[in-house]
matplotlib code that plots the C-alpha trace (Angstrom):
import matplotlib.pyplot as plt

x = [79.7, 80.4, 80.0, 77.0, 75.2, 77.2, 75.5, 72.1, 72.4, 73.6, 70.1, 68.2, 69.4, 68.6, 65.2, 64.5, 65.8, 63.9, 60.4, 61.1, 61.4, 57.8, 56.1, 54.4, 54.7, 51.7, 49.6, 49.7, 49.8, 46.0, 47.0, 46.6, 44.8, 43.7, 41.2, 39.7, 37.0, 37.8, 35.6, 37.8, 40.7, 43.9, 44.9, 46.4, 45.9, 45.1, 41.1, 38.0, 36.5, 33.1, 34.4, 34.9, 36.7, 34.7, 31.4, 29.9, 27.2, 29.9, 32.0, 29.2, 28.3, 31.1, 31.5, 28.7, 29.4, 32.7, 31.4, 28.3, 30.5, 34.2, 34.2, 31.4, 32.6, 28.8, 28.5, 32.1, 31.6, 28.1, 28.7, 28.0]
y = [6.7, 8.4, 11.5, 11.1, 9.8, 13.0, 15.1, 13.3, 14.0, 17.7, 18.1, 16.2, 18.6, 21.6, 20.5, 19.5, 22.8, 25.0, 23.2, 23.5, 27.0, 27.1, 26.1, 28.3, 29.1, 27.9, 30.8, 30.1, 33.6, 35.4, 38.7, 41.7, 41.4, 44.1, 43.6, 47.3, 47.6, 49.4, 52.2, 53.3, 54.4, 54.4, 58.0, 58.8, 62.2, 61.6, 60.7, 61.5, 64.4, 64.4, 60.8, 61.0, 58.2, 55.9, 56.9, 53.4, 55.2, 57.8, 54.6, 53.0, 56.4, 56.9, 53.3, 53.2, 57.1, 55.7, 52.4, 54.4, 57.1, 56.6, 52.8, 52.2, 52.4, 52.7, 56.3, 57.0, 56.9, 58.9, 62.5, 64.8]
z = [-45.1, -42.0, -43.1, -44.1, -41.1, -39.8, -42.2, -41.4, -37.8, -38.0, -40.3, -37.9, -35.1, -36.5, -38.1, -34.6, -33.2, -35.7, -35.3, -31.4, -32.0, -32.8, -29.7, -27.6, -24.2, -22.0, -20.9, -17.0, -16.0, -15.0, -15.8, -14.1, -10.8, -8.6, -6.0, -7.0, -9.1, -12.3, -11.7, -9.1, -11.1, -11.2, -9.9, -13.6, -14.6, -18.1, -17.9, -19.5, -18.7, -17.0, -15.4, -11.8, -10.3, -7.6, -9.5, -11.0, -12.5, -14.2, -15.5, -17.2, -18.7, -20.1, -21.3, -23.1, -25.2, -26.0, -27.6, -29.1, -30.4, -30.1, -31.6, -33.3, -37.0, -38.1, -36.5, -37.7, -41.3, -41.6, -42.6, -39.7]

ax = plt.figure().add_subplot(projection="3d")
ax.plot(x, y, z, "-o")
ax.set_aspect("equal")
plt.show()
């Protein structure tokens, strides 16, 4: 008899364990923050050319051609 309730406990434990397991974390964090706008770059070397860095107008320019070209799967799949 006591082994049993042993038994019963030990699977308790680790049904308890494993569901805990599960969870997930709470998302408290923001993120990245940067008080810079993002048109201002990052000083990395690998851009796009014709983007210059600081130039609002340049960064939604270049926004724009990449979602009208680069990820719009529409355009992608028509024969050129």
């Amino acid at each position: 008899m006591m082994q049993r309730t042993v038994q019963w406990t030990l699977a308790a434990a680790v049904a308890v364990l494993s569901l805990s397991a599960c969870t997930e974390k709470p998302q408290t964090g923001m993120g990245v923050r940067s008080d810079a706008p993002p048109y201002a770059g990052t000083g990395s070397n690998f851009t796009q050319p014709g983007w210059k860095a600081g130039d609002k107008t340049s960064w939604e320019a270049q926004l724009k051609a990449r979602q009208q070209y680069g990820q719009n799967e529409y355009t992608r799949t028509q024969a050129k």
